[in-house]
ZADO-987575 format. One record per residue (C-alpha): residue in three letters; x, y, z. Coordinates in Angstrom, 1 decimal, decimal comma, always signed. Layout:
BEGIN
rest;x;y;z
ALA;X;Y;Z
...
***
This chain:
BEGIN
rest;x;y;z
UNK;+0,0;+0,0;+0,0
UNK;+1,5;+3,1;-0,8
UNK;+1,5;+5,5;+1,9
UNK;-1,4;+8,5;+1,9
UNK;+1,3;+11,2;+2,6
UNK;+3,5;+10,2;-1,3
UNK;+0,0;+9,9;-3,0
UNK;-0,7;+13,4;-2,1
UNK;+2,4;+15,0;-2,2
UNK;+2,3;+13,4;-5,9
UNK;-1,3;+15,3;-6,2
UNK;+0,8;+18,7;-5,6
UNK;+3,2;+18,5;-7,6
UNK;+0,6;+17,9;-10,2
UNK;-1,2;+20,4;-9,6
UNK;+1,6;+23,0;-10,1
UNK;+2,7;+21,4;-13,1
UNK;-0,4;+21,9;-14,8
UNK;-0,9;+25,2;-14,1
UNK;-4,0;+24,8;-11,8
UNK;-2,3;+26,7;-8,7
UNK;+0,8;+27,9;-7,0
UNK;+2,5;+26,1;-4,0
UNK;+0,8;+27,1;-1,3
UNK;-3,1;+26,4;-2,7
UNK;-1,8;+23,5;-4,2
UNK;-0,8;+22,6;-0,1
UNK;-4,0;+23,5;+1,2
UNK;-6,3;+21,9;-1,4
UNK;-4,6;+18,6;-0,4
UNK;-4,3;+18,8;+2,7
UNK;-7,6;+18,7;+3,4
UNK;-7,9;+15,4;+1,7
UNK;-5,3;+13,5;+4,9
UNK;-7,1;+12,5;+8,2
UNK;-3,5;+12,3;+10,2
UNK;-2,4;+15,5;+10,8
UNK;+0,9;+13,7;+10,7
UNK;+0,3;+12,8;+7,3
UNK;-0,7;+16,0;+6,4
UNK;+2,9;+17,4;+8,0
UNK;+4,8;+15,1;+5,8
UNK;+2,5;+15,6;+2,7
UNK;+3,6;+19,2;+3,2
UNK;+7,8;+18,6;+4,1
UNK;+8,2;+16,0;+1,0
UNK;+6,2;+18,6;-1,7
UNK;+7,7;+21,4;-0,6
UNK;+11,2;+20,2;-0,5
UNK;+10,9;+18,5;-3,8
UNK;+9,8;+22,1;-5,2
UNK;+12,8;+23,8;-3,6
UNK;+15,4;+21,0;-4,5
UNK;+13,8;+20,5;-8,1
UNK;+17,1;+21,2;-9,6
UNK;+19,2;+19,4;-7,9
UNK;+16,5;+16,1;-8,8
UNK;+16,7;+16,9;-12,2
UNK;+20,0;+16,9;-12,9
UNK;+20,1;+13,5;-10,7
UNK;+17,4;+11,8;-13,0
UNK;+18,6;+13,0;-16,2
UNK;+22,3;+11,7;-14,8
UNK;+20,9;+8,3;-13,9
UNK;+18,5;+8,1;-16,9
UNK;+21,1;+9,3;-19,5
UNK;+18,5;+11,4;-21,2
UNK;+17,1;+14,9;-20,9
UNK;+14,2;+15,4;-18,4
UNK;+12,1;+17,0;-21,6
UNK;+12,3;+13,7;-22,7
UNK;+10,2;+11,5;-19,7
UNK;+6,7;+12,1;-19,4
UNK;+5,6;+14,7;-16,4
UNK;+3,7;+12,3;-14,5
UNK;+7,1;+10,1;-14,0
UNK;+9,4;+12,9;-13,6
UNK;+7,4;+14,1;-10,6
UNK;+7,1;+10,9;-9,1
UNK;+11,1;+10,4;-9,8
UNK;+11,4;+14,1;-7,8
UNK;+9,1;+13,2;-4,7
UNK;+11,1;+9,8;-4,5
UNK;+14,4;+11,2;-5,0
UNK;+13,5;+14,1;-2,5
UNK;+12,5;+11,8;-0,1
UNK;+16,2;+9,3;-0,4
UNK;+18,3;+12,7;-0,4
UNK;+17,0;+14,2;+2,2
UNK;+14,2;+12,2;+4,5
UNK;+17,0;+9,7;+5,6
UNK;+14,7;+8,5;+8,7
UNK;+12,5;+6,7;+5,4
UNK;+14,0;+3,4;+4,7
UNK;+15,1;+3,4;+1,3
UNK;+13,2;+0,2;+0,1
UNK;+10,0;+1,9;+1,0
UNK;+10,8;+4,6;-0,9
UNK;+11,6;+2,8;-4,0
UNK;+8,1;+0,7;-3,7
UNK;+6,3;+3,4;-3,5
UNK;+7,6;+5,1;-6,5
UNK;+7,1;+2,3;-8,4
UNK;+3,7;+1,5;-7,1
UNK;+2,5;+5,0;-7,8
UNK;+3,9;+5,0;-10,9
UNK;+1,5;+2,2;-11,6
UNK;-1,3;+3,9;-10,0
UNK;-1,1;+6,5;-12,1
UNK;-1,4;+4,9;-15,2
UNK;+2,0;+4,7;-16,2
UNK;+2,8;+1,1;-15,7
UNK;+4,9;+0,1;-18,7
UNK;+7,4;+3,5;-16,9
UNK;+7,6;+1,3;-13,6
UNK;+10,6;-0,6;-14,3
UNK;+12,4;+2,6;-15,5
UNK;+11,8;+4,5;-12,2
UNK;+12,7;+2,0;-10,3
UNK;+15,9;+1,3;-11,8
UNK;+16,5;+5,3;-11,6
UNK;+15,6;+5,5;-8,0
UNK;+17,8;+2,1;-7,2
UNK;+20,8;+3,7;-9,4
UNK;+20,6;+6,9;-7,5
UNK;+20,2;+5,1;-3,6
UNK;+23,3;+3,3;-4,6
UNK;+25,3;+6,4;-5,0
UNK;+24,2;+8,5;-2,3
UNK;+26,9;+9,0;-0,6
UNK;+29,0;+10,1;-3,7
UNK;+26,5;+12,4;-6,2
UNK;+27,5;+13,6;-9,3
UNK;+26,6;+17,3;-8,2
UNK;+29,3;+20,5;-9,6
UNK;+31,4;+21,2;-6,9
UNK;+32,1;+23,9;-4,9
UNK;+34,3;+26,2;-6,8
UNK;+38,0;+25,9;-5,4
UNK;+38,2;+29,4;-6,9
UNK;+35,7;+32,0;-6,5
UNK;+36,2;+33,8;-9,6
UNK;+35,7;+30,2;-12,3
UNK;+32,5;+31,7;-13,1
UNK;+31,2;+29,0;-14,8
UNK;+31,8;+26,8;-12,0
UNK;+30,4;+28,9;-9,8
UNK;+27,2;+29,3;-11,9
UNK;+26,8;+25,4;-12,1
UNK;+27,2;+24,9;-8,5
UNK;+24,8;+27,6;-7,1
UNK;+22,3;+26,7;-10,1
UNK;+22,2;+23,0;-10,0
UNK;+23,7;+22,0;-6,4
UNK;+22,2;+24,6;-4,7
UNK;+19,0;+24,7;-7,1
UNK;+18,1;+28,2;-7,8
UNK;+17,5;+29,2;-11,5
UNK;+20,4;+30,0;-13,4
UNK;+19,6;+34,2;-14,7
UNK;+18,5;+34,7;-11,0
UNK;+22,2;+33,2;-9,0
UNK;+24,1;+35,2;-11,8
UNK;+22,6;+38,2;-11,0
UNK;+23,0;+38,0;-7,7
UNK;+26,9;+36,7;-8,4
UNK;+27,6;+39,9;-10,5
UNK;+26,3;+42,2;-7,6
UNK;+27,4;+40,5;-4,0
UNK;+30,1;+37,9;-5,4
UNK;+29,8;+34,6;-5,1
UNK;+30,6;+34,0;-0,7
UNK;+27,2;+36,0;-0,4
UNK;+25,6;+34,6;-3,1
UNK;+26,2;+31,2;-1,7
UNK;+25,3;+32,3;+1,8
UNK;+21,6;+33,7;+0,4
UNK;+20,7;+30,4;-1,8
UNK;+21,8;+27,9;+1,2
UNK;+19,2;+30,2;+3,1
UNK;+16,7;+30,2;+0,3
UNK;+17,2;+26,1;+1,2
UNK;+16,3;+25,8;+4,8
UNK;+13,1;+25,4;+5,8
UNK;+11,3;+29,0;+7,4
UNK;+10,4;+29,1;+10,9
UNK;+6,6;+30,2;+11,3
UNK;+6,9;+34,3;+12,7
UNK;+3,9;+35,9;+14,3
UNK;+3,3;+39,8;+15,1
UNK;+1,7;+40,1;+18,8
UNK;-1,8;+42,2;+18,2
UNK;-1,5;+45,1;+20,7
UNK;-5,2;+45,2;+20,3
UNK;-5,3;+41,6;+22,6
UNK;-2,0;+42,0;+24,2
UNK;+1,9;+42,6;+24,4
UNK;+4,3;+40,5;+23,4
UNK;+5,9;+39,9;+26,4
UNK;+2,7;+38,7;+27,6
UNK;+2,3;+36,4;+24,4
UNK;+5,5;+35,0;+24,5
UNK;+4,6;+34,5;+28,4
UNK;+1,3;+32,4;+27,3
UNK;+2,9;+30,3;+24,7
UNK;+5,9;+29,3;+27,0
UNK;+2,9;+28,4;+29,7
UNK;+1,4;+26,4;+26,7
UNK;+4,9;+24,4;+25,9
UNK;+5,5;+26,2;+23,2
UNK;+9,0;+27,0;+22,1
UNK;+9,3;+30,7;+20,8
UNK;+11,6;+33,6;+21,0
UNK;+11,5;+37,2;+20,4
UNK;+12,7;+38,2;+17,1
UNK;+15,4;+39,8;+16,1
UNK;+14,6;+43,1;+14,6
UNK;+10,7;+43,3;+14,6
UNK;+9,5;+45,2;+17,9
UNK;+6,5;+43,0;+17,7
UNK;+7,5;+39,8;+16,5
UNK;+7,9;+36,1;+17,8
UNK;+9,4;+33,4;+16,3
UNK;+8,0;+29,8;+17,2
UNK;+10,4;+27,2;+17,1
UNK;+8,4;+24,4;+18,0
UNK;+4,7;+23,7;+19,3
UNK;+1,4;+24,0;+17,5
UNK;-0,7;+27,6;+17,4
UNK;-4,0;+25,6;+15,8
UNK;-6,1;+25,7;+18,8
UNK;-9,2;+28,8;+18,9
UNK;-7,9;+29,9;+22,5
UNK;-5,1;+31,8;+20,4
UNK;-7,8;+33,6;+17,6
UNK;-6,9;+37,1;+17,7
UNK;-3,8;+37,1;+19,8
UNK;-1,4;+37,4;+17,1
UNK;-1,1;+37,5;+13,3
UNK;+0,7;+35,2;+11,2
UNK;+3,6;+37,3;+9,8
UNK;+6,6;+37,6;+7,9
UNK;+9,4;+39,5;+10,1
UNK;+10,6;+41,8;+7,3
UNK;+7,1;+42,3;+6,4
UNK;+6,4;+43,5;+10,0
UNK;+9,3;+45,8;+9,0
UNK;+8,1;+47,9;+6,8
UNK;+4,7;+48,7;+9,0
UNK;+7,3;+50,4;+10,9
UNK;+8,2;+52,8;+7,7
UNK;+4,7;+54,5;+8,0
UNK;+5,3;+56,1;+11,2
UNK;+1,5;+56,7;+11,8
UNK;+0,8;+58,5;+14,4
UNK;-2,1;+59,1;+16,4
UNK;-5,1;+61,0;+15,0
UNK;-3,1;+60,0;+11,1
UNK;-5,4;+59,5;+8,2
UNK;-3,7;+56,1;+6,5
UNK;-4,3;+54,5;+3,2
UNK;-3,0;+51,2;+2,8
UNK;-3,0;+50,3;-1,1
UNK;-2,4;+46,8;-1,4
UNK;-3,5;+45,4;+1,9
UNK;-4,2;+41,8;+1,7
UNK;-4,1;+39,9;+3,8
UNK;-3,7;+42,0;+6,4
UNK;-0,7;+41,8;+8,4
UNK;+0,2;+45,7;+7,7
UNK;-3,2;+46,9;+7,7
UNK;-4,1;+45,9;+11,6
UNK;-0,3;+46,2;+12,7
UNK;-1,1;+49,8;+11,6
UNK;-4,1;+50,0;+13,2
UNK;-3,5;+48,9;+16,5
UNK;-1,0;+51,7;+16,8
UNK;-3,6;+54,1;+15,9
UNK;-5,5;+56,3;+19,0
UNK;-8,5;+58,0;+18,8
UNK;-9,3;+60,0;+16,2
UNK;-7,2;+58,3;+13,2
UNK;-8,4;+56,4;+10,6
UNK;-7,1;+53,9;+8,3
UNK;-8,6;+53,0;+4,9
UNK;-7,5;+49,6;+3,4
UNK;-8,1;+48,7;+0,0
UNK;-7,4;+45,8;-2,6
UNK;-8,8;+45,1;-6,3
UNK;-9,7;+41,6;-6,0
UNK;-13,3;+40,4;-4,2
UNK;-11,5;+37,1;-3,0
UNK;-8,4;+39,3;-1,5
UNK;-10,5;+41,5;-0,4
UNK;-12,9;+38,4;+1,7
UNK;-8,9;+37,5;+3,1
UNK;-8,5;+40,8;+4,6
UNK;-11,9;+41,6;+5,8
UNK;-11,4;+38,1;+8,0
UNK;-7,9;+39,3;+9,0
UNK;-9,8;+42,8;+10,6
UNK;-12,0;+40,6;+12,2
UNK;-10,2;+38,7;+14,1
UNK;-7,8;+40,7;+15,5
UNK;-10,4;+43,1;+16,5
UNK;-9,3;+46,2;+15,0
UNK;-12,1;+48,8;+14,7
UNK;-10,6;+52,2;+13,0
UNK;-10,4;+50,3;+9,6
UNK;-12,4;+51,2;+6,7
UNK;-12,2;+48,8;+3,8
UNK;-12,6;+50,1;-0,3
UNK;-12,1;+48,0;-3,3
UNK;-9,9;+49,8;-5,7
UNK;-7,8;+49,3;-8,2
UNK;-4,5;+50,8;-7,9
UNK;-3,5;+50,8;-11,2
UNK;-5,9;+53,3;-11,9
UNK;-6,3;+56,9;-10,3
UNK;-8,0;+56,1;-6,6
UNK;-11,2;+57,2;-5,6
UNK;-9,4;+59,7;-2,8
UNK;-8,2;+63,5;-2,6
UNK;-5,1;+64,2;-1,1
UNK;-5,8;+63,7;+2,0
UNK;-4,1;+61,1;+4,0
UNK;-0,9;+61,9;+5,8
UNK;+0,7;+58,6;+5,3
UNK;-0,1;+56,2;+2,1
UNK;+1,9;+52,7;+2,1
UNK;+2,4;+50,7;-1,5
UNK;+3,1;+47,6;-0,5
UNK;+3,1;+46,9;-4,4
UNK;+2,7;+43,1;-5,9
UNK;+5,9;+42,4;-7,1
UNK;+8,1;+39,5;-8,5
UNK;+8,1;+37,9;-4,7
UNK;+11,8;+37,2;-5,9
UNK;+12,7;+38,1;-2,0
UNK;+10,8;+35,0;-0,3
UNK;+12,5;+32,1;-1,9
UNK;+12,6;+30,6;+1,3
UNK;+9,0;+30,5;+2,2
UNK;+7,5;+30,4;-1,3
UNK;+10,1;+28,1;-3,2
UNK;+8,0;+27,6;-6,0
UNK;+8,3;+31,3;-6,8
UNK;+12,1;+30,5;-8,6
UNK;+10,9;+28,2;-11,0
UNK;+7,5;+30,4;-12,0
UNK;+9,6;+33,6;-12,5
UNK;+11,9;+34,4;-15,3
UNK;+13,9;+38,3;-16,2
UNK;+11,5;+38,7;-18,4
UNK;+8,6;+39,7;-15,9
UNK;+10,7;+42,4;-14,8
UNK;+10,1;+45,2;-16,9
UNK;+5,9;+45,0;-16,7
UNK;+6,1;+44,5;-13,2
UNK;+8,3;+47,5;-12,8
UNK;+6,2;+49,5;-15,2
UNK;+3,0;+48,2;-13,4
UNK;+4,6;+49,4;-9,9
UNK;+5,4;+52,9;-11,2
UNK;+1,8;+53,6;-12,2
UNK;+0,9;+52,0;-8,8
UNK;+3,3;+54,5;-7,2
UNK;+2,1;+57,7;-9,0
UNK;-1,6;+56,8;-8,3
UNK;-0,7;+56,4;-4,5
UNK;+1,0;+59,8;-4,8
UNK;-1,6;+61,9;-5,9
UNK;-3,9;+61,0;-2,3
UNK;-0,8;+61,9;-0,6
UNK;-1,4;+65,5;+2,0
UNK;+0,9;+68,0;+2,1
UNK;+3,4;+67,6;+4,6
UNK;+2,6;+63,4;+4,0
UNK;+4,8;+60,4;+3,8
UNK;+4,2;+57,6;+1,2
UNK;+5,6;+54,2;+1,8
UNK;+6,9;+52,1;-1,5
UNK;+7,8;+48,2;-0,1
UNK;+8,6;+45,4;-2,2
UNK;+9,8;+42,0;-1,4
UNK;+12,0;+41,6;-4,3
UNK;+15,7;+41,2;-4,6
UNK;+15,6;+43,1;-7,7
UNK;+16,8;+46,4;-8,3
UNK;+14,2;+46,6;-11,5
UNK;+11,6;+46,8;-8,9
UNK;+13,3;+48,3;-5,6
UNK;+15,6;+50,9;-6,3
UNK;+15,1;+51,9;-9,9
UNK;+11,5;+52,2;-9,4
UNK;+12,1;+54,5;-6,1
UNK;+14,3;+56,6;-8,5
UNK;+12,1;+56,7;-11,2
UNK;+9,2;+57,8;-8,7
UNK;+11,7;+61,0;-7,5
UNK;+12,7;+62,0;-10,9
UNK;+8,9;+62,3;-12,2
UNK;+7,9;+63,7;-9,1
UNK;+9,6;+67,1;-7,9
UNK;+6,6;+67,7;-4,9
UNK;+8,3;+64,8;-3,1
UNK;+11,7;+64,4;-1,5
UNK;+13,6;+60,8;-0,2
UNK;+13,4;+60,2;+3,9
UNK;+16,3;+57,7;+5,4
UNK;+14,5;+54,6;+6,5
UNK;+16,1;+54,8;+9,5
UNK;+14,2;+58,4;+10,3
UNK;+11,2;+57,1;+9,4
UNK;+10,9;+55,1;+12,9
UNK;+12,8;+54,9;+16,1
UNK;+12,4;+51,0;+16,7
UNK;+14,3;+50,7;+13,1
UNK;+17,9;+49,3;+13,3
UNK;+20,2;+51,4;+11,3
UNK;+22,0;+48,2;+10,1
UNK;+18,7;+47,1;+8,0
UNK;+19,5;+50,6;+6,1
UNK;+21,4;+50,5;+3,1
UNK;+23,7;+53,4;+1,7
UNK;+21,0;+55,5;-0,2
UNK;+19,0;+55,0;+2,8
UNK;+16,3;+52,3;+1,8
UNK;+15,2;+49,8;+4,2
UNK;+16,9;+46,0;+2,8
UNK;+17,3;+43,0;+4,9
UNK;+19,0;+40,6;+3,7
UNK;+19,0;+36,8;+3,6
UNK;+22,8;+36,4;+4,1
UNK;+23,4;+39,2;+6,8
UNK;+20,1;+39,6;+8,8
UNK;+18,4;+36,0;+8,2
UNK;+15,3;+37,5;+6,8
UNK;+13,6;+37,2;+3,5
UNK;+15,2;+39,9;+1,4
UNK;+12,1;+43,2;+1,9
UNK;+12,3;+46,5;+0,1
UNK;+11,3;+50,0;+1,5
UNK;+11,5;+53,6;+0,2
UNK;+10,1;+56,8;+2,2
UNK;+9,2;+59,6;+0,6
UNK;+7,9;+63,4;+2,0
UNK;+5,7;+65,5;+0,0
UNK;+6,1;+69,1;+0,2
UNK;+4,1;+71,1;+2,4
UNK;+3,3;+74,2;-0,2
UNK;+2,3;+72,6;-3,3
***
């Protein structure tokens, strides 16, 4: 019997491939399907590892197979991944079982006359574990090529996005960020100052044997090492959120009795981290284009019981329905998501350079629009979490150029709980993977003149 975790894992990877769904609602569409929650944990580790790895597994099969992977049908090649994922790097599986299974699924799934095949790849492959055929590690830094093969295929990251980053941090830091992209992110909450502190929180969860931390950077954030947060007694006492994300709330300084307009707020985390800093008096307008993203955020208001938010549909693309009003306005703008390898692995492999250039263009308009609802006097907020300058710098550059009303703010003014170290040379907010151990965020701060 082949085991329910492998049959659904096998369903996810299927479901990307066809071009039905991302990562994550590939995940939770399965999910769903596994009555052990333990299933349902390892149904999670061995898709999302294969995604992340996917790479590395190709080269491996098309090594063992001695032919290109264009050449297998999909249906094997992800059963060969999941398999192969699972020998590489779920060492507690035995081997054999393994094996069986990817040969019984490959049955199951209609490809019988391919079973012999995988498992002759798969046995191949176990056999030579302990000596792969992966490039090395460049002896020297500067045999580019080397060092393109080894942080491309060994450390599986498409090949246009590791030489970018070689050209501008060299390869020691290049390596550093893709060996982070490859380890497994930690879940990170924001304490909701609306319920409680996070003293307090972190105070509760130790109480409730849960193993968390306060993070790093964030004034607000925990990181939870170990435990489960699933049970209703914990609804509304914290948000589920990135710590760079948490970050750049800190850009838009709202203060109390501020009129805020957040642009692209689902699903939420910003919008109520805002919010609950907010005193009497202030209000906070949170819009998205989408009815479905818009459903997300409304539910994200909800339960952390924030009450000083209006929500709008709108389109930010297009002039908003505002006037200049609002003293601060954050752009949290959709983006190439190039930043959060880590947590959305899948995001390599569905981005090429190519998407660049409209997304840029796209965030310019989205930046202008935001602009023009700006007060005098005002600050607006442009965040991406994107590791390319097409999208961070350049676009914050572009912005200034067109627009002569507004002038740059240092990051690090901005807000008092901001460390100057996650403040790069022209002032921007950056974290990095290889220097802060955060997924790589984006901010610019801008002022608009107080006589226009």
């Amino acid at each position: 019997m082949i085991a329910p975790a492998r049959i659904a894992a096998y369903e996810i990877l299927r479901r990307i491939a066809k071009g039905r769904s991302d990562l994550p609602a590939a995940v939770a569409a399965v999910r769903d399907t596994l009555e052990d929650e333990r299933d349902r944990a390892l149904a999670t580790d061995i898709a999302v590892g294969t995604v992340r790895w996917q790479a590395a597994l190709d080269f491996l099969i098309a090594d063992a197979a001695r032919r290109p992977i264009a050449k297998l049908d999909p249906e094997v090649v992800d059963i060969l991944r999941l398999s192969l994922y699972q020998l590489l790097h779920l060492t507690r599986v035995p081997a054999s079982a393994v094996v069986d299974d990817g040969v019984q699924l490959t049955k199951k799934v209609g490809k019988k006359s391919a079973s012999g095949f995988v498992n002759a790849v798969l046995r191949k492959v176990s056999r030579t574990r302990t000596a792969l055929p992966f490039p090395p590690r460049p002896a020297n830094a500067t045999d580019r090529d080397a060092a393109l093969a080894f942080l491309s295929v060994t450390l599986s990251h498409p090949r246009w996005l590791v030489e970018r980053w070689l050209d501008r941090v060299g390869f020691a830091r290049a390596e550093a960020w893709a060996r982070f992209n490859n380890e497994p992110a930690p879940l990170t909450i924001r304490a909701n100052h609306r319920r409680t502190t996070r003293d307090a929180l972190l105070e509760r969860l130790t109480e409730a044997e849960v193993d968390a931390r306060a993070a790093r950077y964030a004034p607000d954030g925990i990181v939870v090492d170990r435990g489960s947060l699933r049970d209703d007694t914990w609804r509304g006492a914290f948000v589920v959120q990135d710590e760079a994300s948490q970050l750049v709330t800190l850009l838009a300084g709202a203060s109390p009795g501020a009129r805020v307009l957040d642009t692209c707020a689902s699903p939420g985390g910003k919008t109520t981290a805002i919010a609950a800093t907010l005193g009497e008096g202030a209000l906070l307008v949170a819009c998205d284009v989408r009815p479905r993203r818009m459903a997300l955020l409304r539910d994200t208001v909800a339960a952390t019981g924030v009450t000083n938010v209006r929500l709008v549909q709108a389109d930010l693309t297009q002039p908003l329905p505002f006037a200049p009003v609002f003293s601060t306005v954050l752009v949290d703008a959709p983006c190439s998501g190039l930043g959060t390898l880590r947590r959305d692995p899948d995001i390599r492999w569905r981005r090429t350079a190519e998407d660049l250039p409209a997304l840029a263009a796209a965030q310019q308009r989205m930046l202008a629009n935001a602009a023009a609802v700006v007060a005098p006097g005002g600050r607006l907020v442009y965040a991406t979490c994107s590791s390319e300058p097409e999208e961070n710098e350049q676009v914050a550059a572009a912005f200034l150029t067109r627009h002569g009303d507004f002038a740059p703010v240092r990051a690090d003014m901005a807000h008092p709980s901001l460390h100057a170290e996650l403040v790069d040379r022209a002032g921007h907010l950056r974290t990095e993977p290889d220097r802060h151990g955060l997924e790589l965020f984006f901010g610019a701060v801008f002022e608009r003149a107080r006589q226009l």
